[in-house]
PLY file of the C-alpha trace (Angstrom):
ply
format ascii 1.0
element vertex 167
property float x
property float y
property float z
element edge 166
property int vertex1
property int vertex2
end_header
27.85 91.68 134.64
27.83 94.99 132.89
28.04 96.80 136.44
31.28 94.74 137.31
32.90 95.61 133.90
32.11 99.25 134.05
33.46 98.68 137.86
36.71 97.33 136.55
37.08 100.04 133.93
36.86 102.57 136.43
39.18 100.84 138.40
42.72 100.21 135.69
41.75 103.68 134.78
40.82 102.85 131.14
40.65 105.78 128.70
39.57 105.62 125.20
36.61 103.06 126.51
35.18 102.55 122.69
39.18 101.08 121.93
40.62 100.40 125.04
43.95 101.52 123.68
45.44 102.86 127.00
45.30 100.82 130.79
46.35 102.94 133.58
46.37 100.11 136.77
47.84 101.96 140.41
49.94 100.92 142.65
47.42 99.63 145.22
46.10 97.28 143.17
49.44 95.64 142.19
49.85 95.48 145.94
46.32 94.23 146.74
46.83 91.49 143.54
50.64 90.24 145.00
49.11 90.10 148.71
47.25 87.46 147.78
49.84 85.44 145.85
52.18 85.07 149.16
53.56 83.97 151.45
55.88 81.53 149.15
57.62 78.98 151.37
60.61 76.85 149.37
63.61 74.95 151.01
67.03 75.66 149.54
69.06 72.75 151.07
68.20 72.57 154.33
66.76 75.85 154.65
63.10 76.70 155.03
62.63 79.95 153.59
59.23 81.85 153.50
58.58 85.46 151.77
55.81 87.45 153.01
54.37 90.63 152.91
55.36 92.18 149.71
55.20 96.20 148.89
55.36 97.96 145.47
56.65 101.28 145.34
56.40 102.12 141.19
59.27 104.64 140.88
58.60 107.28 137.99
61.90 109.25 137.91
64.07 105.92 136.94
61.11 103.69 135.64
61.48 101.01 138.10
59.55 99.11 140.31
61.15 99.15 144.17
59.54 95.74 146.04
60.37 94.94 149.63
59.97 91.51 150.77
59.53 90.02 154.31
61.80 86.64 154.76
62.25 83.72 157.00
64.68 81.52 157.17
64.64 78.18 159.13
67.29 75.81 159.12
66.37 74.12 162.20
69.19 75.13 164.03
68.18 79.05 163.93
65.99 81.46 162.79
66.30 84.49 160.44
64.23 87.20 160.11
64.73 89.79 157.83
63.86 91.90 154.64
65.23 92.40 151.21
64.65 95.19 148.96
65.14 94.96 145.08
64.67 96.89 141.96
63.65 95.75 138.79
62.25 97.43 135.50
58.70 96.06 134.19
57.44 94.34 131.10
53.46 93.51 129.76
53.14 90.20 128.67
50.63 90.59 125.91
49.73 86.66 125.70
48.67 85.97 129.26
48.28 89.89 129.95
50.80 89.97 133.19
52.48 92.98 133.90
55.87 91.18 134.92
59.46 92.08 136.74
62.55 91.82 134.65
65.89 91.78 136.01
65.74 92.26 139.69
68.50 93.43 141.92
69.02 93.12 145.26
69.40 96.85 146.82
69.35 95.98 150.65
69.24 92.83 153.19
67.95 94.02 156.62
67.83 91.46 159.55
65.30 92.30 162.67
68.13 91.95 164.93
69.84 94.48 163.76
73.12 92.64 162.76
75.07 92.57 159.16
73.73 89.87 157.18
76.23 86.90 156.76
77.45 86.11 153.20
75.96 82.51 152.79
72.64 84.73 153.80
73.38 87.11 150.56
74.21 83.96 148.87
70.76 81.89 149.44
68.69 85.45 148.85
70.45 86.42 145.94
69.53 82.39 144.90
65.75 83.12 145.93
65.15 86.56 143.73
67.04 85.43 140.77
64.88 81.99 140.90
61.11 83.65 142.02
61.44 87.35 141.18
62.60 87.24 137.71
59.60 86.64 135.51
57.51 86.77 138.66
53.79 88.32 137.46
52.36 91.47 139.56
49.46 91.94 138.02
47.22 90.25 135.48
44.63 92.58 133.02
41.12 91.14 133.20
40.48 88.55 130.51
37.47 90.11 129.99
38.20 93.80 129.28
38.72 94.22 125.48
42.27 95.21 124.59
42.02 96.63 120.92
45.86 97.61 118.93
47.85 94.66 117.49
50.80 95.82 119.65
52.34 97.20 122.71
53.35 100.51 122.04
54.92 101.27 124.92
54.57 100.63 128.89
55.63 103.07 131.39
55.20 104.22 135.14
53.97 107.38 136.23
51.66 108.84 138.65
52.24 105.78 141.04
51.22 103.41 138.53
51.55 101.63 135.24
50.38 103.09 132.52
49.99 100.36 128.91
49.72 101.91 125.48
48.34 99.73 122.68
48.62 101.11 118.95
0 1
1 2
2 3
3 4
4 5
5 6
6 7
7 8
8 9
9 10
10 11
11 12
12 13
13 14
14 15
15 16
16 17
17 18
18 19
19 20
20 21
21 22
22 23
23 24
24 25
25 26
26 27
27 28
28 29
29 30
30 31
31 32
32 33
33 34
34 35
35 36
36 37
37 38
38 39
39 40
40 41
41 42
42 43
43 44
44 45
45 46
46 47
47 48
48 49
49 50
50 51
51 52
52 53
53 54
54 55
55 56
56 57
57 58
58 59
59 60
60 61
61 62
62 63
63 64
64 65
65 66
66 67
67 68
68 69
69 70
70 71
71 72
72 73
73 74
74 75
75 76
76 77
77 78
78 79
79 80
80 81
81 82
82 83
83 84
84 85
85 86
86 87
87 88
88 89
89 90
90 91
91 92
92 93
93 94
94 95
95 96
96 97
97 98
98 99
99 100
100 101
101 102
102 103
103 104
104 105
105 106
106 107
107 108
108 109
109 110
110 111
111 112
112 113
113 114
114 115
115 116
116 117
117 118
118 119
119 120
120 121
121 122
122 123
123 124
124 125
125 126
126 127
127 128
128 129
129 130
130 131
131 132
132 133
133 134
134 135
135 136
136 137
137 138
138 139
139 140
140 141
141 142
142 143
143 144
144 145
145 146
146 147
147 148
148 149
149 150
150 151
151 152
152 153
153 154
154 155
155 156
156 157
157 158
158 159
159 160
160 161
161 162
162 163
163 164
164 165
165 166
C-alpha cells in the first residue's frame, strides 16, 4: 500500500509531500483517465451518436484545455463520421476532487469525407457538447492522497499539465 501511494505521488507530481499543498497531474494522464470513460453512445431523435477517442492538449499561453473528439452519427439512413474540436477553461471540484471543463466551445467540425458539415450537423453537435462536455470530469485526485489547505488557491496549466494550489 505504501509503495502504490509513494507511486501515485510520484506520478501527480506532488510537492510539499509533508502538506500536500500543490498537485501537478500531466497531460497523459488526463488522456489515459478520459480513454477509459468513452466511447459515449446517446440518441438525439433518431440519431445514434457515439464519441470516441478523446485528446487533451492543455494550452498554457491562453489557459485552456483544447479536446478533440471522434463522432458517429447513425440515423439509419446514413452515416457520419467526423471530429469536433472545442475549447474550454478548467475548474477543481474540491468535494468530489474532479478537475472539470467549463464552458466549452466548439472551434471546428471535420467530416472524413472531406465535405462542409451541414447545419442540422452543427445543430445536433453543438446539442451534444453543451449537454456532455460542460461539467464533464477529466480527471479525479486519488481519494487517498491527503490534500491539506482549507481552500483552492488557485488552479492553472502549465508545462502540459495542471497544476492545483491549496492554501
Amino acid at each position: 500500500m505504501k509503495k502504490l501511494a509513494l507511486t501515485l505521488l510520484l506520478l501527480l507530481g506532488v510537492s510539499n509531500i509533508g502538506l500536500c499543498s500543490t498537485f501537478f497531474v500531466n497531460q497523459s494522464l488526463i488522456n489515459i483517465y478520459l480513454w477509459a470513460k468513452f466511447p459515449i453512445q446517446k440518441r438525439i431523435l433518431l440519431n445514434e451518436i457515439t464519441l470516441s477517442n478523446p485528446e487533451v492538449d492543455l494550452q498554457e499561453k491562453n489557459q485552456l484545455v483544447t479536446t478533440k473528439i471522434n463522432f458517429n452519427i447513425n440515423n439509419n439512413q446514413k452515416n457520419i463520421e467526423g471530429s469536433i474540436e472545442t475549447q474550454s477553461s478548467i475548474i477543481y471540484e474540491n468535494k468530489s476532487r474532479f478537475l472539470i471543463l467549463k464552458s466549452p466551445a466548439i472551434q471546428k467540425i471535420s467530416l472524413n469525407d472531406g465535405k462542409e458539415p451541414p447545419k442540422n450537423l452543427m445543430l445536433s453537435l453543438n446539442f451534444l457538447v453543451s449537454n456532455i462536455l460542460e461539467n464533464f470530469p477529466i480527471y479525479k485526485i486519488d481519494e487517498e492522497l491527503p490534500l491539506t489547505g482549507s481552500s483552492l488557491n488557485e488552479i492553472k496549466i502549465k508545462n502540459k499539465g495542471v497544476e492545483i494550489n491549496y492554501q
